[in-house]
MIGUDO-819734 format. One line per 3 residues: their letters; for each residue x, z, y of C-alpha. Coordinates in steps of 0.2 Angstrom, whole numbers. Layout:
REM MIGUDO-819734
a	X/Z/Y ~ ...;
END
This chain:
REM MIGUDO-819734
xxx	-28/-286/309 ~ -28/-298/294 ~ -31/-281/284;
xxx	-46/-276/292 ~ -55/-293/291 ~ -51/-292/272;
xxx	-60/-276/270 ~ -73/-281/283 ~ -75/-297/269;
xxx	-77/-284/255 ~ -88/-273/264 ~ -100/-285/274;
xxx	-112/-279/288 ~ -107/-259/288 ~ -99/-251/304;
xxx	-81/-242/303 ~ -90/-226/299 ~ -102/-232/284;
xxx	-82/-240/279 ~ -74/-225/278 ~ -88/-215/268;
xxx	-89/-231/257 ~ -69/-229/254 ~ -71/-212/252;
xxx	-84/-214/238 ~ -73/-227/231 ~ -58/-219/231;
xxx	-68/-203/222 ~ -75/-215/210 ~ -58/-222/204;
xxx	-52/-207/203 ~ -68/-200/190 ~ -62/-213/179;
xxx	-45/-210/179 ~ -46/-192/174 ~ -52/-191/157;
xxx	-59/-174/150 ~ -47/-163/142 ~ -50/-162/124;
xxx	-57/-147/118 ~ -44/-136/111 ~ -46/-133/92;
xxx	-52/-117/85 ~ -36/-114/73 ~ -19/-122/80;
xxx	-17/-139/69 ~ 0/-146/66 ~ 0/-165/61;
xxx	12/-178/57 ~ 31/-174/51 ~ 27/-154/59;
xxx	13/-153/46 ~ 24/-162/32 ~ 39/-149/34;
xxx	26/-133/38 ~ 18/-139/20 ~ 35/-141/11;
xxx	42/-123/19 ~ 25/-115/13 ~ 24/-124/-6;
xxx	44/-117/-7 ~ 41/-99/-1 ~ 26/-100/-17;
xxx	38/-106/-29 ~ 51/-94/-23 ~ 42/-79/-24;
xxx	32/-83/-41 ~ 48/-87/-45 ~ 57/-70/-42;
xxx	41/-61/-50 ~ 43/-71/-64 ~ 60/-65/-66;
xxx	55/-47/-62 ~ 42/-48/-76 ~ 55/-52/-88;
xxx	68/-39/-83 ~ 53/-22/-87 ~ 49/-30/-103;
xxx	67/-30/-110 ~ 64/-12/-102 ~ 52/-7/-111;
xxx	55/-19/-129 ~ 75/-10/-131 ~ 68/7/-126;
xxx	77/9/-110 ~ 66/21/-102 ~ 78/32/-94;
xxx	81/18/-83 ~ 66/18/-67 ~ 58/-1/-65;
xxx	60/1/-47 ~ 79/2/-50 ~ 80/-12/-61;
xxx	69/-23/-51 ~ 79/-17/-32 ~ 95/-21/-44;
xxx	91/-39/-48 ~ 85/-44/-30 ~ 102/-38/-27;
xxx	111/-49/-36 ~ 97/-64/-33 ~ 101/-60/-15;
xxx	119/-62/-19 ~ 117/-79/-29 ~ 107/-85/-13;
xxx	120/-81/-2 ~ 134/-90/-10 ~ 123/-107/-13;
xxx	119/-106/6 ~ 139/-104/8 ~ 141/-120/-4;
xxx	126/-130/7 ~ 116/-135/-8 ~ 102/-126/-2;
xxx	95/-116/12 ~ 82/-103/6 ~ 85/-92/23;
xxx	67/-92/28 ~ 60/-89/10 ~ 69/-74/4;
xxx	63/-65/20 ~ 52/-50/20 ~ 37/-52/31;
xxx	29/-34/37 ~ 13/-43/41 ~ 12/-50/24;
xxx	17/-33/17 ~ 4/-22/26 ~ -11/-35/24;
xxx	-7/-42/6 ~ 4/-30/-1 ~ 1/-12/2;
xxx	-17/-12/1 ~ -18/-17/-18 ~ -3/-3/-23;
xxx	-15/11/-11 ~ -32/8/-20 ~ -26/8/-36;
xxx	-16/24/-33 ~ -34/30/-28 ~ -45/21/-39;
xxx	-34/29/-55 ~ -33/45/-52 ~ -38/58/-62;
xxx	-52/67/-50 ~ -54/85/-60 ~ -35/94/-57;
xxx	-35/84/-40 ~ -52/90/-33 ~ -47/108/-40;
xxx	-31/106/-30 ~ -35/100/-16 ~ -26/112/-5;
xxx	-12/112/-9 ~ -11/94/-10 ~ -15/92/8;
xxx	-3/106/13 ~ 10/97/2 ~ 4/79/10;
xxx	2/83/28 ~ 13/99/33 ~ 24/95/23;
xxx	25/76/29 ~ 26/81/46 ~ 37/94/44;
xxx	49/81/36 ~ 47/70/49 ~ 49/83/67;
xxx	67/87/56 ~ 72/71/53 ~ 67/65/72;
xxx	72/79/81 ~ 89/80/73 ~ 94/61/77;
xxx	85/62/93 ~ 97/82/98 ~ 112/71/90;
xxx	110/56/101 ~ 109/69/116 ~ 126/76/112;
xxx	133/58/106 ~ 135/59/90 ~ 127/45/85;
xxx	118/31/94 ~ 104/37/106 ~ 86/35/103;
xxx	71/40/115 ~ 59/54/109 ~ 44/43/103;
xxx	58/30/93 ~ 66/44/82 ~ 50/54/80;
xxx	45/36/73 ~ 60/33/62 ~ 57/51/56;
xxx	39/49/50 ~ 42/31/42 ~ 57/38/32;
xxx	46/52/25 ~ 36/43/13 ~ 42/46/-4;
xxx	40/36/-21 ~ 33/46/-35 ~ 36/37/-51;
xxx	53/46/-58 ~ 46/63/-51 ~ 30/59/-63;
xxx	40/54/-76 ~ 51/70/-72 ~ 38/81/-78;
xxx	30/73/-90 ~ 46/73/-101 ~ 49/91/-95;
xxx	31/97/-102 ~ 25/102/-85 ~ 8/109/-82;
xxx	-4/97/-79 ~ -7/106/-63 ~ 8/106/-56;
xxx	10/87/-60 ~ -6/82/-51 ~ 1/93/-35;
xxx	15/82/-36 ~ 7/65/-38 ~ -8/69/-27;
xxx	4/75/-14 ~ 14/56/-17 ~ 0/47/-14;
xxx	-8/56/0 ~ 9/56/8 ~ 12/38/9;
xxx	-2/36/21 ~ 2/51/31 ~ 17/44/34;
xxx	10/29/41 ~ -2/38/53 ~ 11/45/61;
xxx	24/30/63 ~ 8/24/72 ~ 4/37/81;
xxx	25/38/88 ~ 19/19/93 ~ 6/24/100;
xxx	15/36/111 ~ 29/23/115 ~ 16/10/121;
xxx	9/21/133 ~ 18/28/149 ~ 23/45/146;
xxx	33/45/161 ~ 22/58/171 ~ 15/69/155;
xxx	24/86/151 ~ 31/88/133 ~ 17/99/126;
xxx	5/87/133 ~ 13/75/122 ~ 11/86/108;
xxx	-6/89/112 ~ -13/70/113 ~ -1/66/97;
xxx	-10/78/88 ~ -26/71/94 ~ -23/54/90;
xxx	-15/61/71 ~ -33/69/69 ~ -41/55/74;
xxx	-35/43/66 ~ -32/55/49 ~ -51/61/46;
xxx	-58/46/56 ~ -50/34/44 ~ -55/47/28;
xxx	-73/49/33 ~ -73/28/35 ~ -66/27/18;
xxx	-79/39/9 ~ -92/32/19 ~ -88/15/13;
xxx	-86/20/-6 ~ -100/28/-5 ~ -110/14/1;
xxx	-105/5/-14 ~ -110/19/-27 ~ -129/16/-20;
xxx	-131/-2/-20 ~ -123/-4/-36 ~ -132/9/-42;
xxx	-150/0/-36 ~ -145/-17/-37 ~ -142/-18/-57;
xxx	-129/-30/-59 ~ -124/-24/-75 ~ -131/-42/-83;
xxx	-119/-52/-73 ~ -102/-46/-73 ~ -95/-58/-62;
xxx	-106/-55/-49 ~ -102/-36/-51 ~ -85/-37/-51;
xxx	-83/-50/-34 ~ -96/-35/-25 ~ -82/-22/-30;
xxx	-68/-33/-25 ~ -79/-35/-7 ~ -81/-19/-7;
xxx	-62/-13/-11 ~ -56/-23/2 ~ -66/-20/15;
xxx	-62/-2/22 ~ -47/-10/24 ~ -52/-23/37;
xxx	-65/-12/45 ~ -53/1/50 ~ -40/-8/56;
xxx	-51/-18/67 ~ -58/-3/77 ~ -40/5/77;
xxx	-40/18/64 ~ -28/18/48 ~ -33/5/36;
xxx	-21/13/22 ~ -29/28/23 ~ -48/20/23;
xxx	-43/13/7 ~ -35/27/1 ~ -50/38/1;
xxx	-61/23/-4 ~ -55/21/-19 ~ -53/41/-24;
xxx	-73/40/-21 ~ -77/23/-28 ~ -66/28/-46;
xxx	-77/45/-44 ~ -94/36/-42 ~ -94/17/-39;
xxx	-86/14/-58 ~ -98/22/-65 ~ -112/12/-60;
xxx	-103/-3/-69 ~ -106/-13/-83 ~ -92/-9/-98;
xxx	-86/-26/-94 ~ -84/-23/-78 ~ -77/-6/-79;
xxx	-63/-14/-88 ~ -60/-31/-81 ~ -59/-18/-63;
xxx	-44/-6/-71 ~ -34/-18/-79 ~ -36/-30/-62;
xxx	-31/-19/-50 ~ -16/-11/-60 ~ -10/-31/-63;
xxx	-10/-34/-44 ~ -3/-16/-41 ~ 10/-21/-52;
xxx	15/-37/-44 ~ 15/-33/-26 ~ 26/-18/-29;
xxx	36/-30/-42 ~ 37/-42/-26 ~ 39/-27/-14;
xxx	55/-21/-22 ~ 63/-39/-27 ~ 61/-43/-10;
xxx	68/-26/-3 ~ 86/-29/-14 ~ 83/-48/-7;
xxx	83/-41/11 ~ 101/-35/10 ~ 106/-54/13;
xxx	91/-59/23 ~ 93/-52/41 ~ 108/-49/53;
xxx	112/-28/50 ~ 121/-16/62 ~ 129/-3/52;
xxx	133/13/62 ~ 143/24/47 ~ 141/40/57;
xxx	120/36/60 ~ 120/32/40 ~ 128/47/33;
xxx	120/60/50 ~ 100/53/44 ~ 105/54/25;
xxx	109/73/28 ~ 94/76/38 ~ 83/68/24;
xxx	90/75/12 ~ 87/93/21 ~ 72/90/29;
xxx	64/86/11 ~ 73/104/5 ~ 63/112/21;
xxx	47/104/15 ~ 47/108/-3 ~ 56/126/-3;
xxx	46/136/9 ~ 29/130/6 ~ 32/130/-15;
xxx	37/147/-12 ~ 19/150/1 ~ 10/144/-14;
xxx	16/154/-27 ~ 6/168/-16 ~ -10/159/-22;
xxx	-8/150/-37 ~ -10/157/-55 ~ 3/143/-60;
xxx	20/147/-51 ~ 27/133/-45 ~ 45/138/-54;
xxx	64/135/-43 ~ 67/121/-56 ~ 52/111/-54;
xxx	58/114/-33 ~ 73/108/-37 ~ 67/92/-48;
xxx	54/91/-32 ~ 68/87/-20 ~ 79/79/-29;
xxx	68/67/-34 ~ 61/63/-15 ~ 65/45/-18;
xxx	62/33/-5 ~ 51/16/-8 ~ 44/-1/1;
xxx	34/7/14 ~ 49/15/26 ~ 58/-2/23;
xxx	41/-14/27 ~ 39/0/41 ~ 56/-2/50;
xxx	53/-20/52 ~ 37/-17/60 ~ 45/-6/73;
xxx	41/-13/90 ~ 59/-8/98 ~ 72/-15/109;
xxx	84/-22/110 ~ 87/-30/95 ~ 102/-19/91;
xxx	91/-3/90 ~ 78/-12/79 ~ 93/-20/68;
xxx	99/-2/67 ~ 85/8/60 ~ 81/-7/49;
xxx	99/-9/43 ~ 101/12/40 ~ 82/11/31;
xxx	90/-1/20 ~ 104/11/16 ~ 94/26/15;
xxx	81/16/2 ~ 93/11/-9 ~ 102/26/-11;
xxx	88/39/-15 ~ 83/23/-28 ~ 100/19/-35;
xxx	108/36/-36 ~ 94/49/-37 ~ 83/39/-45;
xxx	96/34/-58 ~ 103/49/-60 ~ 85/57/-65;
xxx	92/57/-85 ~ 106/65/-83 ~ 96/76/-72;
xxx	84/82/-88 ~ 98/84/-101 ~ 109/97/-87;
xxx	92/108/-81 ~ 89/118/-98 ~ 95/115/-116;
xxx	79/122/-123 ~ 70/109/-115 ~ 79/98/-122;
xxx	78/102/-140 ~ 60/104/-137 ~ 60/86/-132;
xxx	68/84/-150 ~ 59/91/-159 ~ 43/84/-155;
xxx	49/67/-154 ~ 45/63/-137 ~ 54/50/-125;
xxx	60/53/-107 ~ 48/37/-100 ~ 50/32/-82;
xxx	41/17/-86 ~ 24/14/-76 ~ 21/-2/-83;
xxx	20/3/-101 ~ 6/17/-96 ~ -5/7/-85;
xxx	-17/2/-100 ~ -24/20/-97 ~ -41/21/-95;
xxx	-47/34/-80 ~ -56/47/-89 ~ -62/48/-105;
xxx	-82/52/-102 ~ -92/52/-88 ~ -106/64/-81;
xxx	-116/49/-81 ~ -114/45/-98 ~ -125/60/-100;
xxx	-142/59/-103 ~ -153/70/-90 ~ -157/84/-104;
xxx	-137/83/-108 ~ -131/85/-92 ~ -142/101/-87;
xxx	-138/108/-101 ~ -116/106/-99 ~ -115/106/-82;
xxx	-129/112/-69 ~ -132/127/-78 ~ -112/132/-78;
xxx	-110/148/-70 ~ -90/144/-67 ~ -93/129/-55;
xxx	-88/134/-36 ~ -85/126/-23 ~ -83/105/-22;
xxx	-86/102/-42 ~ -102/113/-39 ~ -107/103/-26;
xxx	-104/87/-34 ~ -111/92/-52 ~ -127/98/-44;
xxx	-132/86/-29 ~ -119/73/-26 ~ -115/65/-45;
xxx	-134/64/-47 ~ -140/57/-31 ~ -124/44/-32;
xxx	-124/37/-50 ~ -138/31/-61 ~ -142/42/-74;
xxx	-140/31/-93 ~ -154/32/-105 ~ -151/34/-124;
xxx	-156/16/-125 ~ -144/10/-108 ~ -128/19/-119;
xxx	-135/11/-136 ~ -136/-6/-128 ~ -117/-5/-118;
xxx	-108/3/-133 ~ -114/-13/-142 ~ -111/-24/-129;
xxx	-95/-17/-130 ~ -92/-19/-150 ~ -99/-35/-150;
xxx	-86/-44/-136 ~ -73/-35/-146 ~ -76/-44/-161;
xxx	-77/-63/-152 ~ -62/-57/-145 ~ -53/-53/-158;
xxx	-60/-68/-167 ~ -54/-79/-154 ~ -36/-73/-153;
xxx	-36/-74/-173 ~ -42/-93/-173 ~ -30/-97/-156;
xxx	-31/-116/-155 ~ -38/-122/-173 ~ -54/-112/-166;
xxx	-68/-123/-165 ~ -79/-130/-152 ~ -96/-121/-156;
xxx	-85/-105/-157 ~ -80/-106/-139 ~ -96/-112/-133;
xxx	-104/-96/-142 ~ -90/-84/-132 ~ -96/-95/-117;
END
């Protein structure tokens, strides 16, 4: 009672219907103020306060890890190459020494006087978006267009049967072996997968191989052009064995699998070419009518743009980003480069085989450095079974399609050279940073396919690739004193040729009179280098006058000398001098 007469004092002259309502209204009122908005979330997650300090201090020690390593690494190829140990492969040296770093880690974790666990790990995201997209363009933006547009056939049968034939071996073999429990079981789609990640192969000591061998220069660009087609080949088909796994094959026959694997393999294959050569293309024709030549700065940030940006552009609408870039930088070297100023040109070559250089430096450090990094299962009879069906699945590659060439080639592709061609299938970064992106469970199959890569990785690099030398002295004695006598070192360094230029001349260095008269009225041209003499090089690339050449070979001569001037002076130079190179 005395509760009502308290509320009747707070709300005077109303009935017990306008009370209710006005409690109501009340109560909703009180209750307005009590819920404050929710904060809008933020656009990008934000860590603050001691979160923040220890995500900052993890992140500065990971730099100074890695710098540190590549450091290191940068060292160890120039004792290579200053005492002349060129029989010795860099990625050998460099996998050997992230072993023992690995090592020295392990035992200064065991001691507790510091814990480097998290920095000495190998990231597959960080691989495929930072790493492996510098190392691809610049295997495409050097290349030497003339033997590999003239081969182009037999490159692809090389790069794509001969891939996939590696990889259905190797798949189907562990796959029939898990069947009859010989070794751990995998599903289809997961061995297929293991297959074609484990089929990409490192060219260098092949290169080296036949350069110290005086092979053809045919036959050396069949093998370098089939290397570098092959790594991403390899990659379209891990992801296409994915993409099969992600989706529920449950109620699809086994050709119908086959059927909409090959589907997605040819789309992602020539979708992700034609975006590539679109996109180089692209940049051929606005460098070609937007004269940037005057600022080299501005030219080389459009190329960098434009180098990267296949890249992004296929991945984001689900085609092969490795192989955009691939084919962009084949068609920007062939066209885009020569649009450039000679500045340019130059600051672009020696750029991209720095960066090239470093993240396949970092790539193999951190690959002899993952041997400590991450819990392994080791299954011997898995290691040495998939070792045997690399090994023969590279001989089924390489042996029966040689031979099918020899049927249409004028240079024979001799038993030797087969023979130098599969022993020298070496394995490299890519099947390692690929097992770790494997999307597999448990986390006993994944630690076993990354753990047997591993293996597998280090034993085509260690002990094929180390054994190259006395490979060359065994093959033929003749060869040998030919080597001899001319003088000529066995060089499986990459570092100490990468000052290279690409070509020596260009058509567009041509004047129009010059070009009709050496090229478009050539009665040998056929097929593609027709084609591209006659309407594609012209349409693509601007056509120099006598007084563009005159002006860019004294541009040329006139930077050389304040170079050089510069270097000779070093730190007496004066002011005025390096305001003048400014």
């Amino acid at each position: 009672m005395g509760e009502k007469m308290a509320e009747e004092e707070r709300f005077p002259n109303t009935t017990h219907e306008g009370l209710l309502n006005v409690t109501l209204h009340t109560t909703l009122v009180v209750t307005t103020k009590l819920v404050l908005p929710t904060p809008a979330k933020p656009i990008l997650p934000v860590q603050t306060g001691e979160q923040a300090q220890q995500e900052e201090q993890s992140s500065g020690m990971t730099i100074f890890f890695s710098l540190l390593v590549l450091a290191i690494c940068i060292i160890l190829v120039h004792l290579l190459i200053r005492y002349r140990l060129h029989f010795l492969p860099e990625s050998v040296a460099v996998v050997s020494l992230g072993i023992l770093m690995g090592a020295v880690i392990k035992i200064i974790e065991f001691k507790k006087l510091a814990n480097w666990k998290e920095e000495e790990m190998f990231r597959p995201n960080m691989f495929f978006l930072l790493l492996l997209p510098p190392i691809i363009f610049e295997s495409g933006y050097s290349l030497h267009k003339g033997n590999f547009f003239q081969n182009i056939g037999s490159i692809t049968l090389f790069a794509v049967f001969g891939t996939a034939i590696s990889a259905f071996i190797v798949g189907g073999g562990i796959y029939f072996l898990g069947q009859a429990d010989v070794i751990s079981k995998l599903n289809m789609t997961d061995s297929f997968a293991f297959g074609s990640l484990i089929s990409a192969v490192d060219p260098v000591a092949t290169i080296a191989i036949f350069n110290a061998l005086h092979v053809d220069p045919v036959l050396n660009m069949l093998v370098f052009g089939e290397s570098i087609l092959n790594d991403a080949v390899s990659i379209v088909l891990t992801n296409t064995a994915e993409g099969l796994t992600r989706k529920n094959m449950s109620d699809v026959s086994g050709w119908q699998t086959f059927l909409q694997a090959l589907g997605y393999f040819l789309k992602m294959f020539f979708g992700s070419a034609a975006l590539g050569t679109l996109t180089g293309l692209i940049s051929a024709l606005v460098l070609k009518h937007i004269d940037l030549r005057k600022t080299p700065s501005l030219e080389f940030g459009m190329m960098i743009i434009f180098a990267y940006l296949p890249y992004g552009l296929a991945e984001g609408i689900s085609l092969s980003g490795i192989m955009a870039i691939l084919f962009s930088g084949i068609v920007m070297s062939h066209y885009t480069h020569h649009n450039l100023s000679p500045v340019t040109q130059i600051l672009m070559q020696q750029t991209l085989r720095t960066v090239a250089f470093l993240c396949e430096t970092c790539v193999f450090a951190f690959l002899g450095l993952s041997i400590f990094s991450f819990p392994h299962k080791f299954e011997i009879s898995f290691v040495i079974w998939c070792i045997v069906l690399v090994l023969f699945g590279r001989a089924v590659n390489i042996f029966p399609l040689s031979y099918l060439l020899n049927f249409f080639r004028d240079h024979k592709i001799t038993p030797k050279m087969m023979f130098i061609m599969w022993f020298s299938g070496l394995r490299g970064a890519i099947p390692y940073a690929l097992s770790l992106h494997l999307d597999l469970e448990p986390m006993e199959k994944r630690q076993l396919i990354g753990t047997t890569t591993i293996i597998i990785v280090l034993f085509t690099i260690l002990l094929l690739g180390g054994s190259t030398m006395p490979l060359i002295r065994l093959m033929d004695i003749e060869d040998a004193k030919a080597r001899r006598r001319s003088k000529k070192d066995v060089n499986l360094s990459k570092t100490e040729k990468m000052g290279n230029t690409i070509e020596a001349e260009h058509l567009s260095e041509l004047t129009e009179e010059e070009y009709e008269a050496h090229y478009i009225r050539r009665q040998d041209l056929k097929g593609f280098m027709w084609l591209d003499v006659k309407y594609l090089n012209p349409f693509f690339t601007r056509r120099l006058t006598q007084e563009d050449l005159h002006h860019g070979r004294i541009q040329m001569k006139t930077l050389t000398n304040k170079w050089y001037e510069e270097v000779r002076q070093g730190p007496s130079g004066s002011e005025d001098d390096e305001q003048e190179l400014l």
